[in-house]
C-alpha positions in Angstrom: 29.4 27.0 51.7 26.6 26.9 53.6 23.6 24.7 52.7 21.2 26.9 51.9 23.4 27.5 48.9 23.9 24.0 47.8 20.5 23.7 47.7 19.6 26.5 44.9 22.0 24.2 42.8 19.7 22.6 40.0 19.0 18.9 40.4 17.5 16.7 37.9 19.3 17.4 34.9 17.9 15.6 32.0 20.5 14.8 28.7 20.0 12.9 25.6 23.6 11.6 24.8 25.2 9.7 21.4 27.2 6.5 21.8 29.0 5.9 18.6 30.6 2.8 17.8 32.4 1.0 14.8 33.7 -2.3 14.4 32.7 -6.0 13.1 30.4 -8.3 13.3 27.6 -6.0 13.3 26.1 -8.5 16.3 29.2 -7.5 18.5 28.1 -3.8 18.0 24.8 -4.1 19.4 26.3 -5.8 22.3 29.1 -3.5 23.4 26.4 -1.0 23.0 24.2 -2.6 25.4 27.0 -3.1 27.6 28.1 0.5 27.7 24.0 1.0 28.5 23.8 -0.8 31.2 27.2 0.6 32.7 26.3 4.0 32.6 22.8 3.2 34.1 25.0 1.9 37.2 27.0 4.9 37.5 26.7 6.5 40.5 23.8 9.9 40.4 22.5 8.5 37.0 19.4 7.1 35.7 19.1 5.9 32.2 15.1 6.8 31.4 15.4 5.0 27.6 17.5 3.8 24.8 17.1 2.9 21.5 20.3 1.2 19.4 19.8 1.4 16.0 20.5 -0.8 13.5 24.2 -1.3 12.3 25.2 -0.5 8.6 28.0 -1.1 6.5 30.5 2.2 7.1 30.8 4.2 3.5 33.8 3.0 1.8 33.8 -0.4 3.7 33.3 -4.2 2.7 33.9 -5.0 6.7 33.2 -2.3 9.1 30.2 -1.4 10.6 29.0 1.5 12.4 25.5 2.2 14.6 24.8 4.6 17.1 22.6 4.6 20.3 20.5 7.7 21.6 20.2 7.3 25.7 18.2 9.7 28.0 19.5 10.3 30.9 18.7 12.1 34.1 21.7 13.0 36.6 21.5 14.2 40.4 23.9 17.3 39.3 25.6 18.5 36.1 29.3 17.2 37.8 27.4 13.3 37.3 27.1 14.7 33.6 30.7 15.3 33.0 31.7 12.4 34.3 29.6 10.4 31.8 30.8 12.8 29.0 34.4 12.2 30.2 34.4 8.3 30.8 31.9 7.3 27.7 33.1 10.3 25.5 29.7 10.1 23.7 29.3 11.7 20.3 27.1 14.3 21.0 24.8 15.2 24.6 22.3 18.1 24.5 21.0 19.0 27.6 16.9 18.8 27.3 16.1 20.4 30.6 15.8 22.4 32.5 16.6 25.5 30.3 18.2 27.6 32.6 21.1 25.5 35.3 22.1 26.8 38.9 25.7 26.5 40.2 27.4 27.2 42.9 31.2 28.4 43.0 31.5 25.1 44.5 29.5 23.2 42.3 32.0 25.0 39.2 35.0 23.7 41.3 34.2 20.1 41.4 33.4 20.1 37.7 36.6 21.8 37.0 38.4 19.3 38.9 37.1 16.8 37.1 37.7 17.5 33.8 41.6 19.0 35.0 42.0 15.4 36.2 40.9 13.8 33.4 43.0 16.2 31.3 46.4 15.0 32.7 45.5 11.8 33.1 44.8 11.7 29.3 48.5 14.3 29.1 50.2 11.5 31.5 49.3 8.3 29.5 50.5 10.6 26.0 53.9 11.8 27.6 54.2 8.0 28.6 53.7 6.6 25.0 55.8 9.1 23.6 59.1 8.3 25.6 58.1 4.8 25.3 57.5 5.3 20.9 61.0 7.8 21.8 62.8 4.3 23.2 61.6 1.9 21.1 62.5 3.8 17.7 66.2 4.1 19.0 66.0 0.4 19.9 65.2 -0.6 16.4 67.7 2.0 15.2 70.1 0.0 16.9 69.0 -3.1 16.0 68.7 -2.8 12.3 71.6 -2.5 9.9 73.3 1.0 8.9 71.6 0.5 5.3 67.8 0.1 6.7 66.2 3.5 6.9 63.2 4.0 9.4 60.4 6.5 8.7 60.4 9.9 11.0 63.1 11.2 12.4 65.4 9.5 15.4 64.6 11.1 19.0 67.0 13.1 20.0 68.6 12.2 23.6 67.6 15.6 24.7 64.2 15.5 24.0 63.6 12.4 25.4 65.4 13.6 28.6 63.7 16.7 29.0 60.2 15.2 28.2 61.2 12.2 31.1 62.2 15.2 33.4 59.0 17.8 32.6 57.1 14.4 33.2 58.6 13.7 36.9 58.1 17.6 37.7 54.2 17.9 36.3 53.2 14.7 38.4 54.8 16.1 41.7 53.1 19.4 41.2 49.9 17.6 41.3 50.6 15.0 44.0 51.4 18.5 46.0 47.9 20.2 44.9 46.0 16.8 45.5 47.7 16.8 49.2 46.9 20.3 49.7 42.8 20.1 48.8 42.7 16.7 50.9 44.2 18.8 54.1 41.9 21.7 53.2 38.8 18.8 53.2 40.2 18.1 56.4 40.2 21.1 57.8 
């Protein structure tokens, strides 16, 4: 890609983004999202323009819980710098303020949907890891407890388990190959 091209690419996206957050003591909200604030303002091709955290409130329902909300503006260098922040602080809500109409190149659509394929099997590898680990642990306790005790949910079958282990092993080569592949195309 040449750079002319790069450069029609729109630059200075500005975003309003939600933070959610619930939990106890309502203090401890009000400082994780401060925390989160100040992390995202240090991430790299963003500039946190203002915040306000609103007050926490007791959640509906709840004697104990608390839940408040932050709204952050945001400008980022390029929209990829956006998805990143949606990806790693999976905000609530983000509207895009301006500019109204967003440039990008083929390129530009690759590295964002890179991104977010990443972040998708990372999210699929961790979920296939708990489940043979829940898989394991629910024929340990099988084991474990006597033939009378009955344990909710059915036992995993040895199959399943096997075949889930095995699709596992085959999914992460396939992407060790594909993440070789684009760093020797870099490099070429």
């Amino acid at each position: 890609m040449s750079s002319n091209k790069k450069d029609q690419e729109t630059k200075g996206i500005r975003s309003t983004i939600i933070l959610e957050i619930i939990g106890k003591p309502p203090e401890h909200l009000i400082e994780t999202l401060e925390e989160l604030m100040k992390k995202i303002s240090e991430e790299k091709g963003v500039q946190v323009l203002g915040k306000k955290i609103n007050e926490p409130i007791l959640m509906k329902d709840s004697k104990e819980f608390y839940t408040t909300f932050a709204e952050v503006d945001i400008e980022v260098e390029d929209i990829l710098y956006l998805a990143i922040v949606m990806f790693k602080y999976m905000p609530a809500h983000v509207e895009v303020v301006e500019p109204e109409l967003i440039a990008l190149t083929n390129n530009g659509w690759t590295d964002i949907l890179s991104e977010l394929t990443r972040r998708l099997h990372g999210y699929d590898e961790v979920a296939r890891v708990i489940q043979i680990q829940n898989a394991q642990m629910q024929k340990k306790l099988r084991e474990l407890l006597p033939k009378n005790k009955e344990i909710v949910g059915e036992p995993p079958k040895e199959k399943e388990i096997k075949e889930n282990k095995e699709e596992f092993s085959k999914e992460k080569e396939v992407k060790e190959k594909a993440i070789k592949k684009k760093e020797k195309k870099k490099k070429d």
